[in-house]
Structure formats: C-alpha cells, structure tokens
N, C-alpha and C positions, 0 to 999 in steps of 0.2 A: 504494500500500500504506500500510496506515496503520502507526503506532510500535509497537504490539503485534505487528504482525506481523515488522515489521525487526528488535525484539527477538528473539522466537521465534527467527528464520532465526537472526541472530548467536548464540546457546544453543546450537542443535544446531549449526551449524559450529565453535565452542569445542568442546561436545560431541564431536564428527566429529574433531577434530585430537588432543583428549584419548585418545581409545578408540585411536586410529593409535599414538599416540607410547606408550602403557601397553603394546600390540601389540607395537610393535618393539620395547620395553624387555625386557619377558617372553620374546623370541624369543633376544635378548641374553642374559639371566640362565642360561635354559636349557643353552646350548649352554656359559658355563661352568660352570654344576653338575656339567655332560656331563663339563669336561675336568679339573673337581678330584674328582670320583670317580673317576676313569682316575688321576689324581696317585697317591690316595690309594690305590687297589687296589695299584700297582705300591708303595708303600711300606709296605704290608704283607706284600707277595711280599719286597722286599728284608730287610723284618724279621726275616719266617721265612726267609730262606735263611740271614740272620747266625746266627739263632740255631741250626739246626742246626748251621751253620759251628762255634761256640763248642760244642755237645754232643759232636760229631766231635773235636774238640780234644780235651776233657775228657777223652772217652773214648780217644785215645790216650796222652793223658798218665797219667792213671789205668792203661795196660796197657803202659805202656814197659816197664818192667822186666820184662816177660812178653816185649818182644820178643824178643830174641835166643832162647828157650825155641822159640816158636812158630816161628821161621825155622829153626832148628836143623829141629826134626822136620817142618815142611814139604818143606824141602830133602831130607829124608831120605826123602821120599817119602808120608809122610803123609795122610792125608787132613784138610783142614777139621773135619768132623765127632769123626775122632780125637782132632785136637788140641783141641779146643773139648772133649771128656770126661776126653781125660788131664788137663791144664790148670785142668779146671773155667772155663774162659771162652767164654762164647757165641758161635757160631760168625758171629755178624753183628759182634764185635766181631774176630773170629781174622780175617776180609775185612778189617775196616779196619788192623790189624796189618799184614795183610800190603801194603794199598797203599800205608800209609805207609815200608811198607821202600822200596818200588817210587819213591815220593818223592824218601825220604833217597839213594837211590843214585844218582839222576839228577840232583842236585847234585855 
C-alpha cells in the first residue's frame, strides 16, 4: 500500500473512534437530561405542594376567628353549606375549618 493510502485508513479509523466516542458521549448526556428533568419535575410538584401548603395556612389563619363560630353550628348539626351562608365563608374554606379543628384536637 502506498502512504496515501495508510493515510486514508488512519483518517477514517480517527474518524471511526471519533463518531464511537461522540456516540457514547450523546448516549451519556441523554440519559442525564433524562434524570434532571425527572429532578426538576419532582421540584416543581414539591413547589406546588408548598405553596398550596402556605395558601391552606393563610386560609386558616385568615378564618380562625371564625372557628369556634363554624364548630359551634357544625356541632349543632348544621350543614356545611348553612354555615358557609350564615357565616358568609365559602364552604371549601368551612372543610378546611373544620379539618383543622380535627388537627388541633389530635394534639
């Protein structure tokens, strides 16, 4: 074989090794992209869960002074919806009243 030739072969065997090792690099990359979008999904689920956490709060602390009102006529028999028009308080918020009673008593 002549030196142009032995060139050549040694080109595409660089060639050949380059394309392999850019392969496995890319195969590499992928599969963490895979695992920091998995990271990052799950720390946006934990975000929103805090922050409903903190509007849950708000919204109890905002309607404390309403509890004892809402437990009273619950306990009396009540309905949700009654107390929620007696009250004027939204009946999704007279629920969370009443689990935080549910809560504070299991302390």
């Amino acid at each position: 074989m002549d030196t142009i030739a032995l060139l050549i072969l040694g080109l595409v065997t660089i060639l050949f090794v380059l394309v392999f090792t850019l392969l496995s690099k890319n195969s590499k990359l992928k599969s963490e992209n895979k695992k920091l979008g998995e990271i990052l999904e799950m720390k946006d689920t934990t975000i929103a869960n805090y922050e409903a956490s903190r509007v849950a709060v708000t919204d109890v602390i905002e309607n404390f002074s309403a509890l004892d009102a809402v437990m009273e006529l619950i306990k009396a028999g009540e309905s949700k919806a009654s107390v929620s028009e007696k009250l004027g308080i939204p009946v999704s918020k007279i629920e969370l009243i009443i689990k935080f009673d549910k809560l504070k008593k299991r302390d």
